[in-house]
LUMKETOR-91439 format. One record per residue: residue number from 1; residue in three letters; x, y, z of N, C-alpha, C in turn. Coordinates in steps of 0.05 Angstrom, whole numbers, plus 5000, padded with zeros to 4 digits. Example, Ala and Ser with C-alpha at 12.3 -4.5 7.8 and 13.67 -1.06 7.14 Angstrom:
[1, Ala, [5264, 4886, 5156], [5246, 4910, 5156], [5264, 4934, 5156]]
[2, Ser, [5257, 4955, 5142], [5273, 4979, 5143], [5258, 5001, 5157]]
REM end
This chain:
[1, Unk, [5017, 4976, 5000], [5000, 5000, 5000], [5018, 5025, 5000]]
[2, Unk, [5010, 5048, 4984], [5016, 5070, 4986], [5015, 5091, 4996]]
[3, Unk, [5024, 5115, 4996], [5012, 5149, 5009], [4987, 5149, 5003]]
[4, Unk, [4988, 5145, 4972], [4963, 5155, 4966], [4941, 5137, 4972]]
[5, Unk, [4941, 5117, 4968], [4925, 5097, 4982], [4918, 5106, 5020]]
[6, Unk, [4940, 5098, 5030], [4937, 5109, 5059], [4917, 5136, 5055]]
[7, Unk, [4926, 5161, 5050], [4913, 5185, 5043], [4875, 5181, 5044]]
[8, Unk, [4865, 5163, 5025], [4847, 5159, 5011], [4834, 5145, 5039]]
[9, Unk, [4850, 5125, 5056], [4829, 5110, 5066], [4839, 5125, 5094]]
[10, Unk, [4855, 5143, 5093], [4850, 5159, 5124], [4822, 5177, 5120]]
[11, Unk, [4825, 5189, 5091], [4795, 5203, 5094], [4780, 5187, 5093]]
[12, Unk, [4766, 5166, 5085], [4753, 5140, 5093], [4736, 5142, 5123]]
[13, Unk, [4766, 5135, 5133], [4754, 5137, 5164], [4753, 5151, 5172]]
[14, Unk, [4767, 5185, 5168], [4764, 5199, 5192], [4723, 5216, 5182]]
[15, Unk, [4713, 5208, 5163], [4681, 5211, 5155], [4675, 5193, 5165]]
[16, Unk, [4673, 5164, 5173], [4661, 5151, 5176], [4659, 5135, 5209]]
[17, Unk, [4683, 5150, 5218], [4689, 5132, 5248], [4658, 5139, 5263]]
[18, Unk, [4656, 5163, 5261], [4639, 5171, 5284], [4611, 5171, 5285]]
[19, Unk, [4609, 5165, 5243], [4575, 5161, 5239], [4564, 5133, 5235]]
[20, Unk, [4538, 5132, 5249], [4545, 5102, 5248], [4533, 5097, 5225]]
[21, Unk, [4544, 5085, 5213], [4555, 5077, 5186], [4573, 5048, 5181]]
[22, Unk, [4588, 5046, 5194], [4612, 5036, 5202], [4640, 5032, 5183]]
[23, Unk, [4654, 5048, 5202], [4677, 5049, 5190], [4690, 5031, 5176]]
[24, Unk, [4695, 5009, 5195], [4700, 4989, 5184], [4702, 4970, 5158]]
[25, Unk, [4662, 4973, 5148], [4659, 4961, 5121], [4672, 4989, 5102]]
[26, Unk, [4668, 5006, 5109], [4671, 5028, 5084], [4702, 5017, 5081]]
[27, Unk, [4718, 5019, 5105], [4750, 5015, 5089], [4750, 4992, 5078]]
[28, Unk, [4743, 4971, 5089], [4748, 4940, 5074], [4728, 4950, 5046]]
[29, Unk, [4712, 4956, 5040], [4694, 4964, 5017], [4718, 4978, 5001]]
[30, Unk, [4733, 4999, 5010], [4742, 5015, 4996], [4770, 5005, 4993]]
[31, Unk, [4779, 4990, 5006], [4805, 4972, 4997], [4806, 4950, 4979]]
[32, Unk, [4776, 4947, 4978], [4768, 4919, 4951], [4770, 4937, 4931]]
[33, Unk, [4758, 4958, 4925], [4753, 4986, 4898], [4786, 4990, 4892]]
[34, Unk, [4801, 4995, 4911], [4833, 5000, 4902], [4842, 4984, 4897]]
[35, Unk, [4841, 4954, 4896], [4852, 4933, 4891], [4880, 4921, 4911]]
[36, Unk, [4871, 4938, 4939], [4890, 4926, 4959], [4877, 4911, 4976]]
[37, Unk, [4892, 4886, 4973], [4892, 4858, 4994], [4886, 4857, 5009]]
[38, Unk, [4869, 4849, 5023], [4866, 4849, 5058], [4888, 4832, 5067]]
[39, Unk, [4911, 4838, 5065], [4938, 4820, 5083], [4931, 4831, 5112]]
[40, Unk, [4949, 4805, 5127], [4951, 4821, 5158], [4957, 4855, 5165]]
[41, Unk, [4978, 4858, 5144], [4981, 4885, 5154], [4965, 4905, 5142]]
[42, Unk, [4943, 4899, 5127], [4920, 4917, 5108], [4914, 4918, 5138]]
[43, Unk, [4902, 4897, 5151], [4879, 4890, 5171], [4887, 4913, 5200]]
[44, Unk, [4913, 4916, 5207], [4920, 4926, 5221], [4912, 4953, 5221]]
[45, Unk, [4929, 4965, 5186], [4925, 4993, 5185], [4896, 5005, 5191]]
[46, Unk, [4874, 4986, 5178], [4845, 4999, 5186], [4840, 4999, 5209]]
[47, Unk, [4849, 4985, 5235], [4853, 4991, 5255], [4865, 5015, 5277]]
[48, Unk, [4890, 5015, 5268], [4907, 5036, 5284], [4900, 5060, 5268]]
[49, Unk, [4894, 5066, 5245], [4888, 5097, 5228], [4857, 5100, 5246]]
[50, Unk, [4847, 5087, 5266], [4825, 5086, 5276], [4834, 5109, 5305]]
[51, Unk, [4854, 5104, 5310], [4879, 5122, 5337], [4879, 5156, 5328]]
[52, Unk, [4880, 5155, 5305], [4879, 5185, 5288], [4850, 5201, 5293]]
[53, Unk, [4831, 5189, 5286], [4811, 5199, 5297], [4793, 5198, 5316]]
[54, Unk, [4812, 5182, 5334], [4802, 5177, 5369], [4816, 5212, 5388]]
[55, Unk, [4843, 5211, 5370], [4850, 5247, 5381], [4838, 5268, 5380]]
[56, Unk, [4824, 5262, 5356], [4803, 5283, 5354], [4778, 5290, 5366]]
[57, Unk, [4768, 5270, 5385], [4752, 5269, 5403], [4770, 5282, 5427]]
[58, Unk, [4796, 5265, 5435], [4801, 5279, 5459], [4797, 5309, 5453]]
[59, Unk, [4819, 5320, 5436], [4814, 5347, 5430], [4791, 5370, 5430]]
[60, Unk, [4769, 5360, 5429], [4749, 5372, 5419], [4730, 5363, 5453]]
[61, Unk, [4735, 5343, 5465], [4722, 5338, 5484], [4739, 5335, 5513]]
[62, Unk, [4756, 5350, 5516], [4783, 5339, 5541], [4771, 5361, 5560]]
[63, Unk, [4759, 5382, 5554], [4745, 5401, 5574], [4719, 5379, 5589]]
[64, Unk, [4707, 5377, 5568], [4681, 5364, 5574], [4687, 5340, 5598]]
[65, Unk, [4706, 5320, 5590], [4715, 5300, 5605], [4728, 5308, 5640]]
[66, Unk, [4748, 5324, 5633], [4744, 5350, 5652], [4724, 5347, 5676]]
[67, Unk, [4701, 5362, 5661], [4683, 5371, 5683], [4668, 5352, 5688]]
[68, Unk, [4667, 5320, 5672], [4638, 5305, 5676], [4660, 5287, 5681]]
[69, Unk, [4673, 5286, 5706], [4692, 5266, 5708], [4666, 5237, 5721]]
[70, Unk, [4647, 5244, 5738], [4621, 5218, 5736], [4624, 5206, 5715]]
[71, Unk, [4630, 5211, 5694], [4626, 5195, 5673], [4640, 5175, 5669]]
[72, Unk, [4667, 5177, 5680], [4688, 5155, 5675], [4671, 5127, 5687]]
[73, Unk, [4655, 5126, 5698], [4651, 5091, 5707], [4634, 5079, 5691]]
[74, Unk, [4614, 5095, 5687], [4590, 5095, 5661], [4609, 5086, 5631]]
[75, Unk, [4637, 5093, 5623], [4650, 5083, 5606], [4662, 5070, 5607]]
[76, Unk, [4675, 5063, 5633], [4688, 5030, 5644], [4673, 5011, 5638]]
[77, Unk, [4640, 5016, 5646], [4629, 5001, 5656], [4621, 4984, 5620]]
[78, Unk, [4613, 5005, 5599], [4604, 4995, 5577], [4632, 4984, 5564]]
[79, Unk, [4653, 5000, 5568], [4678, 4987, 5549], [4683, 4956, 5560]]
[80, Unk, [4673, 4941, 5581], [4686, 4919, 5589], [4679, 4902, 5568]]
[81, Unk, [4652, 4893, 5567], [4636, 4875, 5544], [4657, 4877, 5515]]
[82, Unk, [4656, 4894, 5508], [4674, 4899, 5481], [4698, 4892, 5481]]
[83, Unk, [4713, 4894, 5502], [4745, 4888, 5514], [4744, 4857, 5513]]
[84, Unk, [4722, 4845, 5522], [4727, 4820, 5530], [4717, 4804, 5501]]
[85, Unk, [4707, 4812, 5486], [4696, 4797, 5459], [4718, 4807, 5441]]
[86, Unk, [4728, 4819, 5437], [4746, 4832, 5427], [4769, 4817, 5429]]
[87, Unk, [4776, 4806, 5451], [4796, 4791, 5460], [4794, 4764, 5449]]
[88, Unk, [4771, 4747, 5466], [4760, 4728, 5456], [4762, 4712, 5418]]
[89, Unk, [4749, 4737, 5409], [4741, 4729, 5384], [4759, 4738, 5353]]
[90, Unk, [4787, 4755, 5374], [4806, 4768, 5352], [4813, 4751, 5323]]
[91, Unk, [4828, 4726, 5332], [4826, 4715, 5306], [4806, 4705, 5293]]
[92, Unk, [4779, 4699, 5297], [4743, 4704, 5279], [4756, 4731, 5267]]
[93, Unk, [4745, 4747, 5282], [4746, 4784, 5280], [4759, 4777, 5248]]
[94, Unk, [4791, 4781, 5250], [4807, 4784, 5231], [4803, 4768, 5210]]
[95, Unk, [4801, 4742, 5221], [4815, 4724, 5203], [4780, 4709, 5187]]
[96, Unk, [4765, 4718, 5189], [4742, 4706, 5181], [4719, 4728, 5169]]
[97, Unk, [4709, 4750, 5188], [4690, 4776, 5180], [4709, 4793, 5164]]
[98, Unk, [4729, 4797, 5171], [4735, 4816, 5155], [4736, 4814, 5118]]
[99, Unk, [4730, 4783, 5116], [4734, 4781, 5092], [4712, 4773, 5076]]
[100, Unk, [4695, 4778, 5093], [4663, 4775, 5083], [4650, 4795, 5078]]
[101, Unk, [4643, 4793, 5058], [4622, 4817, 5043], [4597, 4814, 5042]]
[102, Unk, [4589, 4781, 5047], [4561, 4782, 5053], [4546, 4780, 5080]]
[103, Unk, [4571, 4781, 5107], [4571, 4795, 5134], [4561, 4823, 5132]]
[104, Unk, [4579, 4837, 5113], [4585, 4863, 5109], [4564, 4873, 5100]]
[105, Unk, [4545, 4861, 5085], [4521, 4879, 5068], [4499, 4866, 5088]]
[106, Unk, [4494, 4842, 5102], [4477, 4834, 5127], [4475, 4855, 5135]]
[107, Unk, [4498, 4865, 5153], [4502, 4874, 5172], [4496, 4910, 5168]]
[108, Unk, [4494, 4913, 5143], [4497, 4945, 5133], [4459, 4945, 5130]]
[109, Unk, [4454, 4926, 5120], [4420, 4930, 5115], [4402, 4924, 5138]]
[110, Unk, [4417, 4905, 5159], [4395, 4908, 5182], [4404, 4928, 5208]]
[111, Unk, [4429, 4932, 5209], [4427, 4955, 5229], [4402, 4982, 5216]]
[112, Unk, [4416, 4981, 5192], [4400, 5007, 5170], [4366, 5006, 5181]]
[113, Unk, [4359, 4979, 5172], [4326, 4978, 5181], [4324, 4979, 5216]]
[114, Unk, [4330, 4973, 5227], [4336, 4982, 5258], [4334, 5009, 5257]]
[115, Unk, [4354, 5024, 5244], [4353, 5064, 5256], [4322, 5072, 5241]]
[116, Unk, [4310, 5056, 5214], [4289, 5065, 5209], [4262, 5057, 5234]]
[117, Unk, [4268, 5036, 5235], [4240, 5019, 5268], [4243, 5042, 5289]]
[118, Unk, [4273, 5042, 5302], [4267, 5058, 5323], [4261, 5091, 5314]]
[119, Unk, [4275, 5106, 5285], [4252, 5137, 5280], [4227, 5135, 5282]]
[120, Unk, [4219, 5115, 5272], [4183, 5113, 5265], [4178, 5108, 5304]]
[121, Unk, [4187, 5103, 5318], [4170, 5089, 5342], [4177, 5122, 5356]]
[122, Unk, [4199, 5136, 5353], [4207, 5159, 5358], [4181, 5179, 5355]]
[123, Unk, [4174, 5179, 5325], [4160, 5196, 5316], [4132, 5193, 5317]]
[124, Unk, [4124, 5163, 5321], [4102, 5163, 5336], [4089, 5166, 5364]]
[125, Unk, [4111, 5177, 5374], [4111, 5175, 5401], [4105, 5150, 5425]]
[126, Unk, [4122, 5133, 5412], [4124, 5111, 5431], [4150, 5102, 5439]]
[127, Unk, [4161, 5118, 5434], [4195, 5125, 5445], [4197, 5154, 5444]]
[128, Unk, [4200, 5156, 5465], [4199, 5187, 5469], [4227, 5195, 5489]]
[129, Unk, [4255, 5205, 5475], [4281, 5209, 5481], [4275, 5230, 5499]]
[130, Unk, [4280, 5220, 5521], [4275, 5242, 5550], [4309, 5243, 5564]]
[131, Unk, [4315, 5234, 5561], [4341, 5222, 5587], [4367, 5238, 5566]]
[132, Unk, [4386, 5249, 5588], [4421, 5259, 5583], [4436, 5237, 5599]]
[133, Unk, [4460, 5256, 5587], [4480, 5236, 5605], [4480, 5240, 5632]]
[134, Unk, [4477, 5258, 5645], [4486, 5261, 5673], [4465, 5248, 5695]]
[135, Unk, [4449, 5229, 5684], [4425, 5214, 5692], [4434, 5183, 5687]]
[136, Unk, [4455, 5181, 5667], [4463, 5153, 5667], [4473, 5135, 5680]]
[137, Unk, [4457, 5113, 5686], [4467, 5095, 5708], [4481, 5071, 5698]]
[138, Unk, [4500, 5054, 5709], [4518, 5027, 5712], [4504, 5006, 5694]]
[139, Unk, [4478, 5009, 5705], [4452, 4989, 5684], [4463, 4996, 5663]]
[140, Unk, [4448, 5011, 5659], [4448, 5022, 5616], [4474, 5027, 5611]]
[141, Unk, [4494, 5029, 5627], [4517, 5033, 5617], [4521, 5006, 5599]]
[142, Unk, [4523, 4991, 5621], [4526, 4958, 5621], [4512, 4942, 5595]]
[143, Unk, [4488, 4954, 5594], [4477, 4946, 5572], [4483, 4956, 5536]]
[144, Unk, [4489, 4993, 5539], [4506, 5000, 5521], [4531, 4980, 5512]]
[145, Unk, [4543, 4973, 5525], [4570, 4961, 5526], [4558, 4937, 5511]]
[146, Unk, [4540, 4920, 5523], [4540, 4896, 5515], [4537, 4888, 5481]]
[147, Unk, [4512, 4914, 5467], [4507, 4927, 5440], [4527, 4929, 5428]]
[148, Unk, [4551, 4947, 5445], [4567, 4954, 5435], [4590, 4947, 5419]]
[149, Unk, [4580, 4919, 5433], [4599, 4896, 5433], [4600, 4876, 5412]]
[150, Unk, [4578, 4878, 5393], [4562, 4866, 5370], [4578, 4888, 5343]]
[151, Unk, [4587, 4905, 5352], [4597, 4923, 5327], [4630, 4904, 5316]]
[152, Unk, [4636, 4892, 5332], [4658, 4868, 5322], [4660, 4857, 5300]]
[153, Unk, [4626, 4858, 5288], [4621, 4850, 5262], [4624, 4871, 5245]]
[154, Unk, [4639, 4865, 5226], [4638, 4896, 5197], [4618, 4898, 5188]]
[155, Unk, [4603, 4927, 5185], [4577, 4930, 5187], [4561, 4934, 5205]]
[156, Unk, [4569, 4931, 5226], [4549, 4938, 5251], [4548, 4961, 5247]]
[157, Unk, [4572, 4971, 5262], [4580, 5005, 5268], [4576, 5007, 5291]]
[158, Unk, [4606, 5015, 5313], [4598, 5013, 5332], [4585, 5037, 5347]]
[159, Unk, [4593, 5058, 5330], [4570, 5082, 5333], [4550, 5082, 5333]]
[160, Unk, [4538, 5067, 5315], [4518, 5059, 5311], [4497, 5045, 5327]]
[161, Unk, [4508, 5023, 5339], [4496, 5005, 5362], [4497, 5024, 5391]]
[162, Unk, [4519, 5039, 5391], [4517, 5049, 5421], [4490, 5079, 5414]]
[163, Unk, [4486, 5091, 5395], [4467, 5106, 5393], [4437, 5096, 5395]]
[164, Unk, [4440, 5073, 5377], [4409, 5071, 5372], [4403, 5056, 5394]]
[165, Unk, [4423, 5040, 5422], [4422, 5024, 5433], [4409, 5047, 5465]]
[166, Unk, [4425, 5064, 5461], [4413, 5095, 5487], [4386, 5103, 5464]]
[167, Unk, [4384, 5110, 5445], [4344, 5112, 5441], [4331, 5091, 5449]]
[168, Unk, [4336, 5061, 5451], [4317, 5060, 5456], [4313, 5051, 5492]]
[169, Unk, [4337, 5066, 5505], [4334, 5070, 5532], [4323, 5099, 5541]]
[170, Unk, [4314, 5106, 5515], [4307, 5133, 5516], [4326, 5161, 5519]]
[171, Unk, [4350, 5156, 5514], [4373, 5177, 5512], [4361, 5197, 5487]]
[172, Unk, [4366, 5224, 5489], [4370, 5244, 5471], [4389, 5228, 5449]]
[173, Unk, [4378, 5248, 5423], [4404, 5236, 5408], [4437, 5245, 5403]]
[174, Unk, [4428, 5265, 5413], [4455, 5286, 5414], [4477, 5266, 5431]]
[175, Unk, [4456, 5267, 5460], [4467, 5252, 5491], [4481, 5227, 5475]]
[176, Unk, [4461, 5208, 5459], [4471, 5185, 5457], [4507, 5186, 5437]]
[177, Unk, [4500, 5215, 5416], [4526, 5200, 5404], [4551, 5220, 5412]]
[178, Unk, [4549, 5233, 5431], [4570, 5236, 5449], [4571, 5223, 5465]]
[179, Unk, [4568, 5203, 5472], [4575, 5182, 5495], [4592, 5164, 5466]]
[180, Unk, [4578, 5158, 5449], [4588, 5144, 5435], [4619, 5150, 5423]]
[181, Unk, [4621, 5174, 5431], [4644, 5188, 5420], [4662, 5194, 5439]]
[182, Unk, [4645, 5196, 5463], [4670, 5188, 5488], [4671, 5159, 5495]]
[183, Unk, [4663, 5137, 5478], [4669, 5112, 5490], [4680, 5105, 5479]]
[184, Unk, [4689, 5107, 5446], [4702, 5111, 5422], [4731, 5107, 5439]]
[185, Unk, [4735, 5125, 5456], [4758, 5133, 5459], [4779, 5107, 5475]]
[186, Unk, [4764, 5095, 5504], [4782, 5073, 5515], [4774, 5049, 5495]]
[187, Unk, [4755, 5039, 5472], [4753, 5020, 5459], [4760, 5019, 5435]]
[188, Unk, [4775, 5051, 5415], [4785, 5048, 5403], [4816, 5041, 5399]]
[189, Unk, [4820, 5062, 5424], [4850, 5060, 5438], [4860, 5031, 5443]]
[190, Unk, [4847, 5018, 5457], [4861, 4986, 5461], [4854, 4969, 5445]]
[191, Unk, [4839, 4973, 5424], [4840, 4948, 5399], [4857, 4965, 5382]]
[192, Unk, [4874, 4990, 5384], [4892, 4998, 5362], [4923, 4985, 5380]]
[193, Unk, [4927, 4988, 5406], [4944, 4982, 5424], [4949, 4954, 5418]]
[194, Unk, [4935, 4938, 5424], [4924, 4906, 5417], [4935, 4904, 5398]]
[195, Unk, [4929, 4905, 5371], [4939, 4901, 5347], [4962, 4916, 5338]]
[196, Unk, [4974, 4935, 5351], [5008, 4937, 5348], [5019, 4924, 5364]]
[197, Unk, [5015, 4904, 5386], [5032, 4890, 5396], [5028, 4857, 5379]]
[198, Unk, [5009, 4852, 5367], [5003, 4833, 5359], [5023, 4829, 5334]]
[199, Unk, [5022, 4860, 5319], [5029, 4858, 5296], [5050, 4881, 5296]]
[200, Unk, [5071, 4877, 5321], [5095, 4888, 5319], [5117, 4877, 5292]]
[201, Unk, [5118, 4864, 5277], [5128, 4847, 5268], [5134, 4855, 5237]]
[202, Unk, [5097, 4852, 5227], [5093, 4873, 5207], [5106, 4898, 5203]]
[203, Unk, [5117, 4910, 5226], [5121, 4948, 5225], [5146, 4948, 5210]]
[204, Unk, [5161, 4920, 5230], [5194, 4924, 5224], [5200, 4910, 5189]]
[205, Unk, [5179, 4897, 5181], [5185, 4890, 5150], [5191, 4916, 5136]]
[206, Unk, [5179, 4936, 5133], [5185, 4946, 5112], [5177, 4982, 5130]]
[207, Unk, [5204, 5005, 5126], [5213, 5029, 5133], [5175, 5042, 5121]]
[208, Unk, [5174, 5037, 5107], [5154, 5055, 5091], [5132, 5049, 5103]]
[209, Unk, [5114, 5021, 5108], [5100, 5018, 5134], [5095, 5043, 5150]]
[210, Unk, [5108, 5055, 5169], [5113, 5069, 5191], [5094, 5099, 5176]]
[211, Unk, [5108, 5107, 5157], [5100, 5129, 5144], [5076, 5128, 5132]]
[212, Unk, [5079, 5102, 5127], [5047, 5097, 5112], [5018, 5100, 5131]]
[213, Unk, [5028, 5091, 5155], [5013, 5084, 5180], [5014, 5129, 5186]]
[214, Unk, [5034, 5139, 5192], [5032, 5162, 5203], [5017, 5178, 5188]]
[215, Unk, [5021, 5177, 5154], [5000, 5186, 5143], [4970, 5186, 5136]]
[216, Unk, [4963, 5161, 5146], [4933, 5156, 5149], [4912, 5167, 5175]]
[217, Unk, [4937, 5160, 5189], [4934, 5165, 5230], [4922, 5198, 5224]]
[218, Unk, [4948, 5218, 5215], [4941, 5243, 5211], [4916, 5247, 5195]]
[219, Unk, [4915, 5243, 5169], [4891, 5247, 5154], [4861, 5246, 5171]]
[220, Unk, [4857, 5215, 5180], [4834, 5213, 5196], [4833, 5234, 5215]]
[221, Unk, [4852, 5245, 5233], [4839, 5264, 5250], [4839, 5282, 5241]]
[222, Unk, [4848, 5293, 5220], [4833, 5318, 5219], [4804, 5318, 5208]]
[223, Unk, [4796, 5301, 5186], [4780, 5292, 5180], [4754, 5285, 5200]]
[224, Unk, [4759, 5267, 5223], [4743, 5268, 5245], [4738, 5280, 5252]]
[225, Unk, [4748, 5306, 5258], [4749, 5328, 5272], [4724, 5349, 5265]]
[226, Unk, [4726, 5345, 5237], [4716, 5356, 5234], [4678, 5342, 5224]]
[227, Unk, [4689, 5316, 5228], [4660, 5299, 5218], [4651, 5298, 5245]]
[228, Unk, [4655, 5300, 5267], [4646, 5299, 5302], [4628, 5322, 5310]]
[229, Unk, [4644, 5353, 5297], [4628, 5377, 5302], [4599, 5372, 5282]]
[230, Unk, [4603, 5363, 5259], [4579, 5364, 5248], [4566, 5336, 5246]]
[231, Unk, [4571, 5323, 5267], [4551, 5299, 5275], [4529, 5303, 5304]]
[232, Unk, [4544, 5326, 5319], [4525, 5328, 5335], [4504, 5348, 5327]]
[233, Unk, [4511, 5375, 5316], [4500, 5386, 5296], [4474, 5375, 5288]]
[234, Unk, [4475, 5362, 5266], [4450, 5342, 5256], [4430, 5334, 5275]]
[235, Unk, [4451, 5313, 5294], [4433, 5303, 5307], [4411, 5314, 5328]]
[236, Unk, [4417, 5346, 5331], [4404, 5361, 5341], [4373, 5363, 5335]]
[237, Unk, [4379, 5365, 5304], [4348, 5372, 5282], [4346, 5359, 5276]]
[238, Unk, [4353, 5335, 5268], [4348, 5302, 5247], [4349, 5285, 5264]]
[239, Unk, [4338, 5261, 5240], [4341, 5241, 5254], [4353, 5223, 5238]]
[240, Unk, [4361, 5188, 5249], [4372, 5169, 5236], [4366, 5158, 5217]]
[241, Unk, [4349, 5169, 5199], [4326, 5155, 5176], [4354, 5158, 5163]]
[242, Unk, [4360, 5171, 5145], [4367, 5188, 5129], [4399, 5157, 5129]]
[243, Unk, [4406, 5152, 5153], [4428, 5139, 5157], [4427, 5112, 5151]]
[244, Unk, [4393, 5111, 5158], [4391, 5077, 5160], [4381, 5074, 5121]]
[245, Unk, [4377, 5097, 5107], [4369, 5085, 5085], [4399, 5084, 5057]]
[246, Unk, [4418, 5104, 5075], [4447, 5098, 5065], [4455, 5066, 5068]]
[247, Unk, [4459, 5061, 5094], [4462, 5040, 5099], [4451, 5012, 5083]]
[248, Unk, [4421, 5021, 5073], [4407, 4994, 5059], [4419, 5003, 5027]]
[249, Unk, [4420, 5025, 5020], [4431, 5026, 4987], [4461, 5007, 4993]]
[250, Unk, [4479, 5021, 5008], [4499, 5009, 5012], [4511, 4980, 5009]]
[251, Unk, [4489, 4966, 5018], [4492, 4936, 5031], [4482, 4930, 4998]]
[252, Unk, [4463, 4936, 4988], [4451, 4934, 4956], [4480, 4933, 4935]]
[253, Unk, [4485, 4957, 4940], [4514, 4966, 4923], [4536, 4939, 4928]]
[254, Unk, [4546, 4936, 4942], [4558, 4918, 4963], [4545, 4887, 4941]]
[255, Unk, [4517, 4877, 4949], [4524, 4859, 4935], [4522, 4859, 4907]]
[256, Unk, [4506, 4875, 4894], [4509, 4883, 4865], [4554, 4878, 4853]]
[257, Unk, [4566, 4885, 4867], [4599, 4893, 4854], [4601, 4871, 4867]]
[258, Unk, [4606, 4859, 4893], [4626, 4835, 4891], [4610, 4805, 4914]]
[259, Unk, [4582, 4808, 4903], [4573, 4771, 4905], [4550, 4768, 4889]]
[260, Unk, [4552, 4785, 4869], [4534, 4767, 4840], [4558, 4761, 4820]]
REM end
């Protein structure tokens, strides 16, 4: 893989980390379109260029964290589930979903119809988003986490699951995908940690690696950075329709190019 390649799939992710969407399939999607391999060290880089736009949260949210230091247990509490399946299921994870595209388009068309069920129950008023964060308890943390924990599959999105997983505990939606964006942070961090110790190995093959990796890392955060301010934005006035019917073209597209 190249700059320009790296380049291409740092903006990739740094648009896609935070909406749930999931990052994930878009890079493996968008590394099949360039005609780069999913080798171990493809698998890595979509990982650790994941560290790039986890800074951009701190940045943008290190005040916030700051003052709502309550919050740290509420994000222990959901990151464990994910830590522990994560662990568990690493070589599945890698060595099996990642190379599935008809996981990938599953998984892109029914989260998708999911964000449409829960707008409509929204909008009929039978979910009615009352609750912030500073009301959040160990329960729903616990239970975010466990959701959260299902985004392992490419295509979930783990933004994704932890938002629509607080609607339908009745979280705001703003509330929900800033939590999701501060949980982003200890569960992106140690599956990028994880996988450079795993795949220390890979770094030292080849000098250009390193640079390849720094230039993706960079790209996504600035990119994030700027996809985070205008995710909460939206979610202020809108809702997830709009996301869940990307999602179902997507999964369409997906198998239309590579499983007919």
């Amino acid at each position: 893989m190249d700059i320009i390649h790296a380049i291409v799939l740092g903006l990739v992710e740094g648009i896609t980390e935070f909406l749930p969407v999931s990052s994930t399939a878009h890079l493996i999607i968008t590394s099949h379109l360039l005609g780069i391999p999913q080798t171990d060290y493809q698998k890595f880089f979509e990982v650790f260029i994941q560290a790039g736009a986890i800074l951009a949260v701190v940045i943008l949210y290190f005040q916030y964290i700051l003052k709502h230091r309550k919050l740290m247990a509420p994000l222990l509490v959901s990151f464990v589930p994910t830590a522990i399946v994560g662990l568990l299921l690493h070589k599945i994870i890698k060595g099996v979903l990642f190379d599935s595209m008809g996981t990938i388009a599953v998984s892109l068309a029914l989260i998708g119809i999911v964000f449409i069920v829960v707008e409509r129950l929204v909008a009929t008023n039978r979910l009615k988003l009352q609750k912030s964060l500073e009301g959040i308890s160990l329960k729903d943390a616990l239970i975010i986490g466990i959701v959260q924990s299902l985004a392992v599959v490419p295509g979930v999105s783990r933004a994704g699951a932890v938002i629509v997983s607080m609607m339908f505990l009745r979280y705001k939606r703003e509330d929900a995908a800033l939590y999701s964006f501060l949980l982003a942070v200890p569960t992106i961090l140690a599956a990028s940690l994880y996988d450079l110790y795993k795949s220390k190995d890979l770094l030292m093959h080849s000098q250009n690696n390193l640079a390849v990796l720094a230039v993706g890392s960079v790209v996504s955060f600035v990119v994030a950075y700027l996809s985070v301010r205008w995710l909460i934005g939206y979610l202020r006035n809108n809702t997830l329709v709009l996301f869940g019917y990307y999602r179902i073209v997507l999964a369409i597209i997906v198998v239309l190019l590579f499983l007919i």
